[in-house]
MARKOLLO-590406 format. One record per residue: x, y, z of N, C-alpha, C in turn; residue number from 1; chain. Coordinates in Angstrom, 1 decimal. Each point is the difference from the previous one (the first is absolute). Layout:
BEGIN
SITE    nc1    nc2    nc3   cac1   cac2   cac3    cc1    cc2    cc3 pos unit
SITE      X      Y      Z      X      Y      Z      X      Y      Z NUM    A
...
This chain:
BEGIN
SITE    nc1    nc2    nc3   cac1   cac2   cac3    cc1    cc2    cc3 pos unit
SITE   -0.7  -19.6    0.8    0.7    0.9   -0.8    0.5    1.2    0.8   1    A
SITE    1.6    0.2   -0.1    0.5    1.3    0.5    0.2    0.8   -0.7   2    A
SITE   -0.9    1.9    0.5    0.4    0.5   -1.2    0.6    1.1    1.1   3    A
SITE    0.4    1.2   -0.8    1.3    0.7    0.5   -0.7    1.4   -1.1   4    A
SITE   -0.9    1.1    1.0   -0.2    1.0   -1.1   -0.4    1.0    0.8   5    A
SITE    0.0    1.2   -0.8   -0.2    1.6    0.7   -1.1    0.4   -1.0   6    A
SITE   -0.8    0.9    0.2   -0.7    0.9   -0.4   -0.7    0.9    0.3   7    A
SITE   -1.1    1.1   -0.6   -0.1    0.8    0.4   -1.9    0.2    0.6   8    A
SITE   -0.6    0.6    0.9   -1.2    0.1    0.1   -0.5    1.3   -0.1   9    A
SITE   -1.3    0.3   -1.0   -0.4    1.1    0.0   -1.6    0.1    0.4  10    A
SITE   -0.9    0.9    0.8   -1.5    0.4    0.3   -0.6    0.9   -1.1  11    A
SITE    0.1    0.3   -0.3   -0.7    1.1   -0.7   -1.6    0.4   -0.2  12    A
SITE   -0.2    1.1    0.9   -1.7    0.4    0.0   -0.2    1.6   -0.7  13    A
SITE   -1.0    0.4    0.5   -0.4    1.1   -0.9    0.6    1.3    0.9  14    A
SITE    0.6   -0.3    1.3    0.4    1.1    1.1    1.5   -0.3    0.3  15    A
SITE    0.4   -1.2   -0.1    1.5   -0.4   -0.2    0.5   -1.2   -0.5  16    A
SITE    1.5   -0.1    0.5    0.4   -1.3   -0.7    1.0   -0.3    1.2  17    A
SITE    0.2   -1.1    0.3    1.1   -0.7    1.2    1.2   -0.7   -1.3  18    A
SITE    1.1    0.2    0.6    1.0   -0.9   -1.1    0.8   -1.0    1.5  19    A
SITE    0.3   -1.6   -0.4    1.0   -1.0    0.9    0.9   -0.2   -0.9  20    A
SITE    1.0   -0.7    0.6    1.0   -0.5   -1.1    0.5   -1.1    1.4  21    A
SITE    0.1   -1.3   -0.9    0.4   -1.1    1.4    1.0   -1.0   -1.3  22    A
SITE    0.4   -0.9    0.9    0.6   -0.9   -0.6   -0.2   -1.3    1.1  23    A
SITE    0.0   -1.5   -0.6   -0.5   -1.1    0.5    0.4   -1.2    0.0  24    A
SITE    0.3   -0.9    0.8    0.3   -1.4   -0.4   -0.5   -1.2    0.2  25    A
SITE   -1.0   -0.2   -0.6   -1.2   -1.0    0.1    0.4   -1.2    0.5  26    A
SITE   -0.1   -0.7    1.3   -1.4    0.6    0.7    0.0    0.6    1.0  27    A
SITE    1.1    1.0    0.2    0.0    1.0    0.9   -0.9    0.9   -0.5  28    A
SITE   -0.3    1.0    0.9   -1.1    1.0    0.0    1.3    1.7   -1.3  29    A
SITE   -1.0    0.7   -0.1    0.7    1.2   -0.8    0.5    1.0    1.3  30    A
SITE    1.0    0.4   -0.9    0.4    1.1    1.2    0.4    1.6   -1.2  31    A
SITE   -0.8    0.8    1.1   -0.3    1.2   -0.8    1.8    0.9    0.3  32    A
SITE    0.2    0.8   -0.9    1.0    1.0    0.3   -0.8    1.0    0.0  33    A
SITE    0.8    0.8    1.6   -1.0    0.8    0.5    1.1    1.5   -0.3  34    A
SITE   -0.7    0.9    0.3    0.6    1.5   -0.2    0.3    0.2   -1.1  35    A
SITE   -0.6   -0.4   -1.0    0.1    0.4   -1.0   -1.0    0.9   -0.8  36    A
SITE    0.0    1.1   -0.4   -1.5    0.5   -0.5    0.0   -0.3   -1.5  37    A
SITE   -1.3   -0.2   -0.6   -0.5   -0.4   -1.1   -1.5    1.3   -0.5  38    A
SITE    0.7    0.7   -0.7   -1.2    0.5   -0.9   -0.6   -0.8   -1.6  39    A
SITE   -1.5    0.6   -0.4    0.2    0.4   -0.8    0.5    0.1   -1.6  40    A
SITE    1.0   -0.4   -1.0    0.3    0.2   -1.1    1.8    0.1    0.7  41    A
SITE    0.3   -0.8    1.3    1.5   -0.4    0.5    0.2   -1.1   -0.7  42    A
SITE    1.9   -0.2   -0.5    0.4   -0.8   -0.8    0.9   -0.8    1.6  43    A
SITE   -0.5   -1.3   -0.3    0.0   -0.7    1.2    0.9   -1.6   -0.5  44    A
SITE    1.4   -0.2    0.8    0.8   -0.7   -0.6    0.0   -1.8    1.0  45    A
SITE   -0.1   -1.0   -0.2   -0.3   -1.2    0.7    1.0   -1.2   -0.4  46    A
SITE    1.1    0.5    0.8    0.9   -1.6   -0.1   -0.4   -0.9    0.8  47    A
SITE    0.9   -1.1   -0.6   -0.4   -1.2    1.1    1.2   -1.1   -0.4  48    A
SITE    0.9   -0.7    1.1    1.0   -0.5   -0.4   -0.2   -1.5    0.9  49    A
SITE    0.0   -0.9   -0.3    0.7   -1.2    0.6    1.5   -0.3   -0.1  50    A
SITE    0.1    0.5    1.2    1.6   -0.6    0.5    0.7   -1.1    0.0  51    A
SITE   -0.7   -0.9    0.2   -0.5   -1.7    0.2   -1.1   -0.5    0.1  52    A
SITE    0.0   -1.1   -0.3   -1.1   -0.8    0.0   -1.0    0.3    1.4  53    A
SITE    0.4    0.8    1.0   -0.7   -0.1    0.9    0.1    1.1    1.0  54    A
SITE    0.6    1.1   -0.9    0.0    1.6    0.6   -0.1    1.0   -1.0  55    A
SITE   -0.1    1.2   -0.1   -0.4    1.1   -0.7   -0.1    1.3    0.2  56    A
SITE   -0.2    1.0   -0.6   -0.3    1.5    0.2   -0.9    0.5   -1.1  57    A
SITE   -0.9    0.6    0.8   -1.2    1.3   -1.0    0.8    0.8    0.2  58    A
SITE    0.0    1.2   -1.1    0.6    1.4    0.2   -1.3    0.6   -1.2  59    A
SITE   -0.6    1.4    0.8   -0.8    0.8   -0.5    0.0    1.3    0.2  60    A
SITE    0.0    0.9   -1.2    0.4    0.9   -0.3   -1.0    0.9   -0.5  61    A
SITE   -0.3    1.2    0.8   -0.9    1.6   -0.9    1.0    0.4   -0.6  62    A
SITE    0.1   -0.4   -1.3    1.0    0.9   -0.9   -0.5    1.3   -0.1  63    A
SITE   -0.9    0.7    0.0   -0.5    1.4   -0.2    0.4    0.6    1.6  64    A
SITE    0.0   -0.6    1.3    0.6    0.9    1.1    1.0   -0.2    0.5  65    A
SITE    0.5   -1.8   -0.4    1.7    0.0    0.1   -0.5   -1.1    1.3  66    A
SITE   -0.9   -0.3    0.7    0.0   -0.5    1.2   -0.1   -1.8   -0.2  67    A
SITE    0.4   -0.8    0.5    0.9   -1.2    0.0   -0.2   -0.9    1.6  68    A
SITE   -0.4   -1.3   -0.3   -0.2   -0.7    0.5    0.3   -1.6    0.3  69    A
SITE    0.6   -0.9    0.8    0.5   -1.1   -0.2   -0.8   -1.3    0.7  70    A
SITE   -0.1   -0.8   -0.2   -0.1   -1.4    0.9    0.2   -1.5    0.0  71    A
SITE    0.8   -0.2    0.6    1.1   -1.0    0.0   -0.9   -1.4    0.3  72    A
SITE   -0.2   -1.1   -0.8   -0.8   -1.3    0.2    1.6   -0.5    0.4  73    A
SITE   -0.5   -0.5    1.4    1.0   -1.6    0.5   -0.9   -0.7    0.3  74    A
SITE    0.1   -1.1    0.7   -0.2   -1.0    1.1   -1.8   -0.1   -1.0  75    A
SITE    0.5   -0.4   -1.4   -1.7   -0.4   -1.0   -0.3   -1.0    0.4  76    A
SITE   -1.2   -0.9    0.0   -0.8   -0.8    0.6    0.0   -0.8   -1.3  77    A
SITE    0.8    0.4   -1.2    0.2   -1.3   -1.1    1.4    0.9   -1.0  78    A
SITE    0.2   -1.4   -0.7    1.0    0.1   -1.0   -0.5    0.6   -1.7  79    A
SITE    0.8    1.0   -0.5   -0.3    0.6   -1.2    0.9   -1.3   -1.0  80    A
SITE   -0.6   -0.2   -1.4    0.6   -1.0   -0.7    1.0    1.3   -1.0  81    A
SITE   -0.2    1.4    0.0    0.8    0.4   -0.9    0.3    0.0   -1.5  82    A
SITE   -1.2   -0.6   -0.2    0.1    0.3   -1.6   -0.9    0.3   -1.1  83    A
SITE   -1.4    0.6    1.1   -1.1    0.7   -0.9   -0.2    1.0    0.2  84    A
SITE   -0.7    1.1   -0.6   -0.3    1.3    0.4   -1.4    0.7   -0.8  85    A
SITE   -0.7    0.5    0.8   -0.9    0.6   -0.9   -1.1    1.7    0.7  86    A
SITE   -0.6   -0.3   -0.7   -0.9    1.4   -0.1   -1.7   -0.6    0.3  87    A
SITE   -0.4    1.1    1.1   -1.3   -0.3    0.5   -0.8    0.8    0.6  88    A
SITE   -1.1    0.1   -0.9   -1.0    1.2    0.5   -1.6   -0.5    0.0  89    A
SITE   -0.2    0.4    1.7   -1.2   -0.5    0.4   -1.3    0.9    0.6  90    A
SITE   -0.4   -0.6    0.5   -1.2    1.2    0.9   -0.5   -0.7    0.9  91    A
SITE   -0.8    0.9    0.7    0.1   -0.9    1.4   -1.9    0.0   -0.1  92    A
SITE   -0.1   -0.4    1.4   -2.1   -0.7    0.2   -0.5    1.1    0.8  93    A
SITE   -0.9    0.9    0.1   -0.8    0.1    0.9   -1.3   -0.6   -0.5  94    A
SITE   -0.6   -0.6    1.0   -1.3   -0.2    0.4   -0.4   -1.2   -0.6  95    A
SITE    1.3   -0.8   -0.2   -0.2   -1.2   -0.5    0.3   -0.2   -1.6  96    A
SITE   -0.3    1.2   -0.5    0.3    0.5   -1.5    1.3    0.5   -0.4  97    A
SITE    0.3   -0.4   -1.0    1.3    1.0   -0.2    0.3    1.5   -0.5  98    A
SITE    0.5    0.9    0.4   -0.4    0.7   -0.7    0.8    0.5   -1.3  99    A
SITE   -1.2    1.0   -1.0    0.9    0.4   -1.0    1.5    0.2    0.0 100    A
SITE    1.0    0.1   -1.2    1.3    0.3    0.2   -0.2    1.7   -0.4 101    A
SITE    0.4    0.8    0.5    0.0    1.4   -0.3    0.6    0.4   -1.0 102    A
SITE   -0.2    1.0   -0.9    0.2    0.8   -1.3    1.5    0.5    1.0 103    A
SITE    0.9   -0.1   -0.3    1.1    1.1    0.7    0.4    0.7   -1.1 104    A
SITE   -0.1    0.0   -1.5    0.6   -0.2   -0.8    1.5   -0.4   -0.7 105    A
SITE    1.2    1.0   -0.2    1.0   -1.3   -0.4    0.6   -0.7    1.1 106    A
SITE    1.0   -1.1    0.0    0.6    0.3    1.1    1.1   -0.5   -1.0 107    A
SITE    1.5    0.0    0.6    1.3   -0.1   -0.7    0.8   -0.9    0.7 108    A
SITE    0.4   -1.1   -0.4    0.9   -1.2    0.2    1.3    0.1   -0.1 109    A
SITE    0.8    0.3    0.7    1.5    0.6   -1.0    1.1   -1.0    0.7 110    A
SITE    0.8   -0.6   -1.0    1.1   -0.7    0.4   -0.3   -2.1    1.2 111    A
SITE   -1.7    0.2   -0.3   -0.2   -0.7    0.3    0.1   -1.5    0.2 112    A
């Protein structure tokens, strides 16, 4: 299965929080957009376009500082079929376990 998606990664401890934002084309590896800063309670914007069946662009956006970011998928290692789309929220393993999904409280979907 080829999938074709961006999202975002958050840490959160009791001394700080790290924010990523990547986009991906399975089964290539994720590629993070860099220089971008992420706080905090930032409204944070995530397109993602297939061009063709077999090229693309992430575009990511700090709507709260204005700062903007791009990355261009060519030369994919598979073909997108172009006709499904969806929404996916996960969590990752330490120590073999997975861990909890964090209280962030809301978060907002817009134009999705």
């Amino acid at each position: 299965m080829t999938w074709l998606y961006s999202g975002t990664r958050f840490c959160l401890t009791e001394l700080a929080g790290s924010f990523d934002a990547w986009c991906e084309w399975i089964p290539d590896y994720a590629h993070s957009f860099t220089g971008i800063d992420r706080h905090v309670g930032d409204t944070v914007k995530l397109c993602l376009w297939a061009t063709s069946a077999s090229g693309g662009v992430g575009v990511t956006q700090n709507l709260t500082t204005g700062q903007k970011g791009s990355h261009q998928l060519d030369n994919t290692p598979s073909t997108l079929c172009q006709t499904n789309a969806g929404w996916i929220v996960e969590d990752f393993q330490q120590n073999g376990s997975q861990v909890p999904l964090v209280n962030v409280g809301s978060i907002t979907f817009d134009r999705a």
